[in-house]
N, C-alpha and C positions, 0 to 999 in steps of 0.2 A: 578273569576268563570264565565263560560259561560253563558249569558242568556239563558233560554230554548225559548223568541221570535226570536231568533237565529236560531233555528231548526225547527221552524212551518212552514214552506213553505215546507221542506222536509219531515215534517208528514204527510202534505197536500197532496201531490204529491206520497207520499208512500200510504196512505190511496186511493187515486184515481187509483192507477196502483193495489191496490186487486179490486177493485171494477168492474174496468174493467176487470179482468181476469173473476171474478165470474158473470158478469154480459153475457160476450161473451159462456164464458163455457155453460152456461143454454141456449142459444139461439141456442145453434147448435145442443142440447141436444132437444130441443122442437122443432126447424124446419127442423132439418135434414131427410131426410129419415129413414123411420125406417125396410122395405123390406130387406130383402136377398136374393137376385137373385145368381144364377150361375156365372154369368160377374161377379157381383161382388164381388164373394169369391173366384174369381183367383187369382192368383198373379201377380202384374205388378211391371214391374220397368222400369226404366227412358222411356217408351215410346212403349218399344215393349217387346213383350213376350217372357217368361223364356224360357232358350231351357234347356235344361235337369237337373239332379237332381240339388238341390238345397245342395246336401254333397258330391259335389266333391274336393276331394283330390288337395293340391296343394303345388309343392317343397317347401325345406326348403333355397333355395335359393330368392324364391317370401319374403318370411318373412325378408329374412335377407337384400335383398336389399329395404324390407319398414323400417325397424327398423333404418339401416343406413340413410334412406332419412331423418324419424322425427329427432335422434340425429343431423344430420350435418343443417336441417333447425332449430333446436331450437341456436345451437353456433349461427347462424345468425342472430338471434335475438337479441342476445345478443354482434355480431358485429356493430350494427348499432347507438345507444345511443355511443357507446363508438368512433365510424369517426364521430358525430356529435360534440361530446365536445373533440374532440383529442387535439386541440389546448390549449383549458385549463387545459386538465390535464397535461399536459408535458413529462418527459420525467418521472415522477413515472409510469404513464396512460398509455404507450408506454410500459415499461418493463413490469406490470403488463401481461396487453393483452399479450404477446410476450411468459411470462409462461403458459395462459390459450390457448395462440395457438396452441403451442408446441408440446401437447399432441394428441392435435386434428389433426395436419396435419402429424403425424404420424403415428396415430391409419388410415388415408385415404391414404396415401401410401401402408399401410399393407394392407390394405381392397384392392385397386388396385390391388398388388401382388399377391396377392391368388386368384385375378378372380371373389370376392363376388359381380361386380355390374354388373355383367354379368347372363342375365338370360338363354339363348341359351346354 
């Protein structure tokens, strides 16, 4: 059985990261401004100002070529543990991957064919 003096530096340390949240929270809550001016119920983003509505419409090509980009970055994630231990896994860790490839580098050939990473 575990000792629970085992776990007390990370109760410690758990206990300090609420303390800090609640401690920061009320600080910003008590020194922050509390006005509402015009500037500041505009909308800003990254630096400069919104140009027109904020509900515009955008193809279904924009979606497909972000959908594509998270799927083919998450496989990559999942390439990189696996060229780091290639050597130990051998040649089961080699055929594996070569199934989970498989799928993937033909579902990105189709996706080429049909023009999906093309926004123009």
């Amino acid at each position: 059985m575990v000792h629970l003096s085992n776990w007390f530096p990370i109760l410690i340390l758990f206990a300090l990261a609420v303390v800090m949240v609640l401690v920061l929270t009320f600080l910003s809550w008590y020194l922050g401004p509390k006005r509402l001016t015009a500037i500041k119920a505009a909308p800003f983003e990254c630096g400069s100002e919104s140009s027109g509505p904020a509900r515009d419409r955008f193809g279904v090509k924009f979606y497909m070529l972000a959908l594509l980009f998270i799927v083919f970055d998450v496989e990559a994630v999942f390439l990189y543990p696996w060229a780091v231990l290639f050597q130990d896994l051998g040649w089961t860790g080699f055929v594996v991957m070569a199934v989970f490839l498989l799928p993937v580098v033909i579902g990105l050939v189709y996706e080429w064919k049909k023009g999906a990473m093309e926004l123009g």
